[in-house]
C-alpha positions in Angstrom: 108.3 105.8 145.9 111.1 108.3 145.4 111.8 111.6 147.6 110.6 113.4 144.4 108.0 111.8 144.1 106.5 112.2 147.3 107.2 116.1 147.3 105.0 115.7 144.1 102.3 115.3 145.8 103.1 117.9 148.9 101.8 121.2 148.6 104.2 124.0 147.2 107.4 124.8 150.1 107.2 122.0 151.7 110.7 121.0 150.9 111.8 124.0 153.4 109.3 122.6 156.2 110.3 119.2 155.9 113.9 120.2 155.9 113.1 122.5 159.2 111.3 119.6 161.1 114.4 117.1 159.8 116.7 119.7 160.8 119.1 119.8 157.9 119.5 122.9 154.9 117.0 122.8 152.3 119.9 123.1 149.7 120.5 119.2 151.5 117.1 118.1 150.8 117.2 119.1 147.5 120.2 117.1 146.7 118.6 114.1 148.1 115.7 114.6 146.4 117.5 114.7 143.3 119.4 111.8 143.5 122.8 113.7 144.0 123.5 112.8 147.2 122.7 110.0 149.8 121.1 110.1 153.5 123.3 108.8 156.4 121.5 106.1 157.5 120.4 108.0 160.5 118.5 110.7 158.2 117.2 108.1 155.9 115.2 106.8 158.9 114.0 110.2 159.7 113.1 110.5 156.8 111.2 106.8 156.1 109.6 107.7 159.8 109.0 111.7 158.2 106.9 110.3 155.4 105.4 107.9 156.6 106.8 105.0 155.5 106.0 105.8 151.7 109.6 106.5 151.5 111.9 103.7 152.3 115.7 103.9 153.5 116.9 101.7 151.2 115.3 103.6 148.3 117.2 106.6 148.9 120.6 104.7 149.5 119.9 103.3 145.7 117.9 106.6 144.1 119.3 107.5 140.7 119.8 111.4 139.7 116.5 113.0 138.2 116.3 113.5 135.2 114.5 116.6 134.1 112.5 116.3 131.1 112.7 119.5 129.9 116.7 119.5 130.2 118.2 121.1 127.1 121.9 119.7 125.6 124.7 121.3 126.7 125.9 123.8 124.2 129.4 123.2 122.6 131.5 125.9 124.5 132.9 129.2 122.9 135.4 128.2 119.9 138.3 130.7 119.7 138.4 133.2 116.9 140.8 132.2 114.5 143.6 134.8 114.8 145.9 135.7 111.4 149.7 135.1 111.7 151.3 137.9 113.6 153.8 138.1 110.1 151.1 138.8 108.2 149.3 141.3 110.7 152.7 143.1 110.5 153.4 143.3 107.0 149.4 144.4 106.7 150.5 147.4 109.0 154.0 148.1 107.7 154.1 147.0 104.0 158.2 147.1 103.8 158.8 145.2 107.0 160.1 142.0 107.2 159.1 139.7 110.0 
């Protein structure tokens, strides 16, 4: 059983009890519940010992980032506005003028 999953089934804020009692930030635990980053081993055992055993040390030293279902695609970012030629901008402005 993963981190996650065993928060699943924990009642609403326990992620900032559990990260009281372990003594870490809950912005921590919610990395290693994610997958993002790894326990020392020191923490892993606290935490094995925390759950109860349901969640092994060696299953967070190999825990894979969540996924989240309901994830959208990243958006393709802003494209520039194409901008006229500055020569054409000027002769638009001053008709006579050469550029």
């Amino acid at each position: 059983m993963t981190l996650n999953e065993w928060f699943k089934g924990q009642p609403h804020g326990a992620g900032h009890k559990v990260a009281r009692d372990l003594g870490i930030h809950y912005v921590w635990l919610s990395s290693l519940r994610r997958g993002k980053k790894h326990p020392s081993p020191e923490l892993a055992r606290q935490i094995e010992a925390y759950t109860g055993g349901a969640v092994t040390s060696l299953e967070m030293a190999t825990a894979e980032p969540v996924k989240r279902a309901d994830s959208q695609p990243k958006r393709p970012g802003r494209k520039k506005p194409q901008c006229p030629p500055i020569k054409s901008v000027i002769r638009g402005y001053f008709p006579g003028a050469t550029a």
